[in-house]
N, CA, C and O of each residue as an XYZ file, in Angstrom:
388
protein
N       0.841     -1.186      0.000
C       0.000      0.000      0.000
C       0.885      1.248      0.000
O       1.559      1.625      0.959
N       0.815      1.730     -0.972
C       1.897      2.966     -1.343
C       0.297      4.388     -1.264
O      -0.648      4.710     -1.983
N       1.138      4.971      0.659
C       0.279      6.566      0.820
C       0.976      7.855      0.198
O       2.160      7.933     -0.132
N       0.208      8.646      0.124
C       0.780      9.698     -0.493
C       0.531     10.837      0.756
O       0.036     10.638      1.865
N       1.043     12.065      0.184
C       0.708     12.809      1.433
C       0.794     14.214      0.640
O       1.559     14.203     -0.324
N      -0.056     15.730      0.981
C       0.064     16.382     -0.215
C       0.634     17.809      0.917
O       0.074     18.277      1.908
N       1.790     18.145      0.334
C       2.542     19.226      0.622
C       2.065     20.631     -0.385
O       1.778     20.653     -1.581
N       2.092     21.222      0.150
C       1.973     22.304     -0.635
C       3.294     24.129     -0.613
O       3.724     24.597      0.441
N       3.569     24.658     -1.848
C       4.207     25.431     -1.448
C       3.503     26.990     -1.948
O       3.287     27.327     -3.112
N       3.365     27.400     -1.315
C       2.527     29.243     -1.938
C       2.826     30.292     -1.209
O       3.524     30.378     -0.199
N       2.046     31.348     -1.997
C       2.535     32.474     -1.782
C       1.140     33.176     -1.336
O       0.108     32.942     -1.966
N       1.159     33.935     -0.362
C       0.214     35.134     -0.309
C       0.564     36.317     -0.062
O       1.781     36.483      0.029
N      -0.316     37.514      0.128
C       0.404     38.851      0.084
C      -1.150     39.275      0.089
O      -2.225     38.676      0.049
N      -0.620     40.925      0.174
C      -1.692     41.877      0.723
C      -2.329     42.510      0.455
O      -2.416     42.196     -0.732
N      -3.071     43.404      0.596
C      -4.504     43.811     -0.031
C      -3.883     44.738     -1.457
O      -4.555     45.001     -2.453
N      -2.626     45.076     -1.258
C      -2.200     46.307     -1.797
C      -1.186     44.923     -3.359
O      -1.042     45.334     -4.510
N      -0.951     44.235     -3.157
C       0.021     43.156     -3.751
C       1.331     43.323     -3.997
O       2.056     42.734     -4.799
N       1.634     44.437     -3.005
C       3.178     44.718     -2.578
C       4.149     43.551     -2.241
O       5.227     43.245     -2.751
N       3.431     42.987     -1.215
C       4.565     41.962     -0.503
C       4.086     40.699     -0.739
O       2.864     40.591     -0.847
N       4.938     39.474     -0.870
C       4.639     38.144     -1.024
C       5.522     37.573      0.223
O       6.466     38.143      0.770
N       5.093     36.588      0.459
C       5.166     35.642      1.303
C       5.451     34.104      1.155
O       4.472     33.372      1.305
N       6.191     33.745      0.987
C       6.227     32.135      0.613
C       6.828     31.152      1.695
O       7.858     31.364      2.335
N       5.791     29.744      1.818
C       5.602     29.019      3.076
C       5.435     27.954      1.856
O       5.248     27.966      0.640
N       5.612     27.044      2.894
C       4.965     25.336      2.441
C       4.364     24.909      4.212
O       4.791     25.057      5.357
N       3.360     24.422      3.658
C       2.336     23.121      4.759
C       1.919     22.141      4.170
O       1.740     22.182      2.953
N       1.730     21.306      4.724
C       0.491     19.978      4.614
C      -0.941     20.064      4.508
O      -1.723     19.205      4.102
N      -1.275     21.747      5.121
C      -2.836     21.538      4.672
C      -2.918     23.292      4.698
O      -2.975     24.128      5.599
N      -2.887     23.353      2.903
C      -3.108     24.694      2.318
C      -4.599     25.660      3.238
O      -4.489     26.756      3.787
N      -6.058     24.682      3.124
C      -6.807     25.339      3.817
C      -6.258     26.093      5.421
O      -6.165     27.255      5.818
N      -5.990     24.787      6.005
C      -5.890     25.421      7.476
C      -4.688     26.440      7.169
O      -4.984     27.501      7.720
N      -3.663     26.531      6.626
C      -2.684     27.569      6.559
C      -3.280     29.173      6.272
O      -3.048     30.303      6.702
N      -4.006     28.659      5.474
C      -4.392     30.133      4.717
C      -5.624     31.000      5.577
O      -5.915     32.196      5.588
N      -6.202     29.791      6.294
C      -6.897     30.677      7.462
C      -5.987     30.898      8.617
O      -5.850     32.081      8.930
N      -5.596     30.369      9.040
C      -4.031     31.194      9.733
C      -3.975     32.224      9.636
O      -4.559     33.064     10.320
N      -3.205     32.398      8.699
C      -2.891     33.502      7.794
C      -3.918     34.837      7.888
O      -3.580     35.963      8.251
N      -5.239     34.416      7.472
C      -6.401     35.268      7.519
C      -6.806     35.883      9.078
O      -7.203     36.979      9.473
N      -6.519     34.708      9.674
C      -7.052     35.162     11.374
C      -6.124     35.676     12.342
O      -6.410     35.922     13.514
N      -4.783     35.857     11.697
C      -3.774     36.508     12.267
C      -2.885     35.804     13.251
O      -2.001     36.281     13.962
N      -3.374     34.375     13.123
C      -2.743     33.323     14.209
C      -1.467     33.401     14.073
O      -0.864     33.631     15.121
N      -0.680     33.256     12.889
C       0.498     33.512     12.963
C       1.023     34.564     13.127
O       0.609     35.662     12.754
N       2.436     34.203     13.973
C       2.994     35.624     14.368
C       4.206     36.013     13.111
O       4.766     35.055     12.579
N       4.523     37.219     12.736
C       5.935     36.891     12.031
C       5.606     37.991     10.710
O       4.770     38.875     10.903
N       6.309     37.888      9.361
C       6.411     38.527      8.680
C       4.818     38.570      7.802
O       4.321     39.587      7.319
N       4.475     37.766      7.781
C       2.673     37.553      7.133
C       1.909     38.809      8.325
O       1.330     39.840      7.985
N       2.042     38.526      9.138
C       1.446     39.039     10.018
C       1.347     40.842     10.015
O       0.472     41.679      9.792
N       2.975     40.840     10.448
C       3.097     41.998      9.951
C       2.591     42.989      8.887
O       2.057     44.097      8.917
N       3.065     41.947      7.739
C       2.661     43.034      6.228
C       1.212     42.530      6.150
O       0.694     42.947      5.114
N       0.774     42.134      6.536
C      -0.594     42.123      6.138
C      -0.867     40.844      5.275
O      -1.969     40.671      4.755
N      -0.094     40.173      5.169
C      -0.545     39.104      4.275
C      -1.677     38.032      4.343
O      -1.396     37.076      5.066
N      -2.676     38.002      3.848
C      -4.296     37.089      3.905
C      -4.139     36.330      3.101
O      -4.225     35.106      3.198
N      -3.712     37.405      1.567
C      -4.390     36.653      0.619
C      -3.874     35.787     -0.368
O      -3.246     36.275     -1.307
N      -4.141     33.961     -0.246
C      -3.595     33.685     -1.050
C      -3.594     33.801     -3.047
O      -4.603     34.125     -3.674
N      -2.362     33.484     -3.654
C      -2.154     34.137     -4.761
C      -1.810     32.792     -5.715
O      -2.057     32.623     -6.909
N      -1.215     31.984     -4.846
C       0.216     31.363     -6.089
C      -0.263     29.927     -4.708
O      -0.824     30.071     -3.622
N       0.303     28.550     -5.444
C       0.354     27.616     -4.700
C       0.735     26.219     -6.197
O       0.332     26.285     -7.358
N       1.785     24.884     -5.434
C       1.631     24.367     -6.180
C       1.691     22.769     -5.075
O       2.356     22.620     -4.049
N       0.953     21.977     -5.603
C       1.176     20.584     -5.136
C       2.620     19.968     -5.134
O       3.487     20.168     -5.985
N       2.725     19.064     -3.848
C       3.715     17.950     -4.141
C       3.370     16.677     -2.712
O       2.992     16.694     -1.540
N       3.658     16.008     -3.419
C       3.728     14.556     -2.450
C       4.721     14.048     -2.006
O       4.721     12.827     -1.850
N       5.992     14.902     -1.630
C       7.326     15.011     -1.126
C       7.709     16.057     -0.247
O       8.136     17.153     -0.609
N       7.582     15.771      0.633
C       7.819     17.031      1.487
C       9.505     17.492      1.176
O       9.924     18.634      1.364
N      10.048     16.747      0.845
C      11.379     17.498      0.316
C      11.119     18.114     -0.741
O      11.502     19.281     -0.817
N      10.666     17.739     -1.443
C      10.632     18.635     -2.961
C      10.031     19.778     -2.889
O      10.248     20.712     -3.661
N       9.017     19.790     -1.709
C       8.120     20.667     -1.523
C       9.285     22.564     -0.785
O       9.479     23.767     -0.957
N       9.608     21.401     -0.019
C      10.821     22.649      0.594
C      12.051     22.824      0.033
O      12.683     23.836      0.337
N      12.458     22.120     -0.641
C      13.482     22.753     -2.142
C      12.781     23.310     -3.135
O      13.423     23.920     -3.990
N      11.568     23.244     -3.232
C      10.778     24.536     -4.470
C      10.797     25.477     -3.490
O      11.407     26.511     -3.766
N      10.216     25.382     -2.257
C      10.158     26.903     -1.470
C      11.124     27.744     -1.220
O      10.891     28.952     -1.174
N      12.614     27.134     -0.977
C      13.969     27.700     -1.077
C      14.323     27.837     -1.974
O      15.383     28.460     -1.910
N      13.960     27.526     -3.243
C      14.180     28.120     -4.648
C      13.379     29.163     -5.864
O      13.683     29.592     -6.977
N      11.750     29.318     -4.583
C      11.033     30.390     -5.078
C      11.855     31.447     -4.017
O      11.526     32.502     -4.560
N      12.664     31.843     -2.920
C      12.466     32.400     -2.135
C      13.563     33.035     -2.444
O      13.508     34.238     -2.186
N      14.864     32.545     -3.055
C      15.914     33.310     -3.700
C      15.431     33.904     -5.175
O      16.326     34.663     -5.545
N      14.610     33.868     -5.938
C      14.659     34.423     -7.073
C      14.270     35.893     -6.857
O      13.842     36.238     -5.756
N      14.401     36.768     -7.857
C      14.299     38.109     -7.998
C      12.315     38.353     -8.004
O      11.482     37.512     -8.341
N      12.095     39.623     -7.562
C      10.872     40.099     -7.134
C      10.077     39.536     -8.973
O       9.197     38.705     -9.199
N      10.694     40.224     -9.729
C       9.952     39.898    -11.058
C       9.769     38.730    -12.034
O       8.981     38.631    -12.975
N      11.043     37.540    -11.408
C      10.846     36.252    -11.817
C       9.393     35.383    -10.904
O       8.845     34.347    -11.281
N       9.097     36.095     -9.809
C       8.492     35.685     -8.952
C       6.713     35.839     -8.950
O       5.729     35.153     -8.675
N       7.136     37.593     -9.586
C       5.646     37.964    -10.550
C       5.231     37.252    -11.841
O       4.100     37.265    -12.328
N       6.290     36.640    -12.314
C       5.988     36.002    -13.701
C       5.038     34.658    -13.761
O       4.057     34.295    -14.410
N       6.080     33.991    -12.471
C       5.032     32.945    -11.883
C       3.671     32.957    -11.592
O       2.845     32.399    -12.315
N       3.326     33.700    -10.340
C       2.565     33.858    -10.366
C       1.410     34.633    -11.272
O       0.302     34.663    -10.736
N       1.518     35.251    -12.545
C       0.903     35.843    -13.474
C       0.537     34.125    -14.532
O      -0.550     33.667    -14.883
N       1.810     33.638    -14.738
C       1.632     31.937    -15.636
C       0.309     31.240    -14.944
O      -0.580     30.800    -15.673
N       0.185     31.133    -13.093
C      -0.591     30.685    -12.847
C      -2.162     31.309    -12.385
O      -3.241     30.729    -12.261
N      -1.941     32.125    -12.278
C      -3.473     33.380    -11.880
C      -3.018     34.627    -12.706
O      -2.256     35.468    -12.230
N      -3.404     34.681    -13.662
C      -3.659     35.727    -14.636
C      -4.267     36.645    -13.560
O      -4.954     36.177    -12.652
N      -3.992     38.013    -13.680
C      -5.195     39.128    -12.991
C      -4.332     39.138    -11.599
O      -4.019     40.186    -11.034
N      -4.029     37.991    -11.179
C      -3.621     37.772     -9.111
C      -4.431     37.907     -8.290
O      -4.207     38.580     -7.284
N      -5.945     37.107     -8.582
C      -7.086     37.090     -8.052
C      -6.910     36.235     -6.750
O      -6.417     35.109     -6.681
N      -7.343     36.891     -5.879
C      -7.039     36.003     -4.548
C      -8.218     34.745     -4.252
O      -9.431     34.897     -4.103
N      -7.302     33.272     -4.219
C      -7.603     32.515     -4.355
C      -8.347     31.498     -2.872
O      -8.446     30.285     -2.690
N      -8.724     32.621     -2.095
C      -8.747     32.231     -0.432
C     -10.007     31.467     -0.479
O     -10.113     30.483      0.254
N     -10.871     31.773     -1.177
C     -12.369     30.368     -1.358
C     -12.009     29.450     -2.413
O     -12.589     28.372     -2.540
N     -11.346     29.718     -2.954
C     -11.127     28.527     -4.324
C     -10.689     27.004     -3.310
O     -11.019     25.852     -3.591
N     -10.014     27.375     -2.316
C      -8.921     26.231     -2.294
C      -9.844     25.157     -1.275
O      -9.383     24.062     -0.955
């Protein structure tokens, strides 16, 4: 019996879409209400970050946190590109998920 397990890595940011934020969890919902309810303390918190934007699956929690350390060094506009490939507009995706 081969389980899987689903990691996730994304980005959210703020009403204004100044600042991004990038995290990985195991469960995108409960994170992103986190996020929304201010539970977390730290840089989300601070800038205001709610809303999610950007997110991608994996069933490796390593892979999951070597994409997140490799979205987290790239430049501000390689980072917009992404997220534009996957949400055209940067419609916040906080009921979708």
């Amino acid at each position: 019996m081969v389980l899987f397990h689903n990691y996730f890595v994304y980005i959210i940011t703020n009403k204004y879409k100044n600042v991004l934020y990038i995290g990985v969890t195991n469960n995108l919902k409960k994170r992103v209400f986190e996020h929304q309810s201010g539970k977390l303390v730290g840089f989300s918190k601070k800038y205001n970050c709610h809303f999610l934007i950007f997110y991608e699956h994996f069933t490796n929690i390593n892979h999951a946190i070597n994409r997140e350390k490799e979205l987290k060094k790239w430049r501000r506009e390689k980072k917009d590109h992404l997220i534009s490939e996957f949400n055209p507009g940067w419609k916040f995706l906080n009921e979708e998920i």
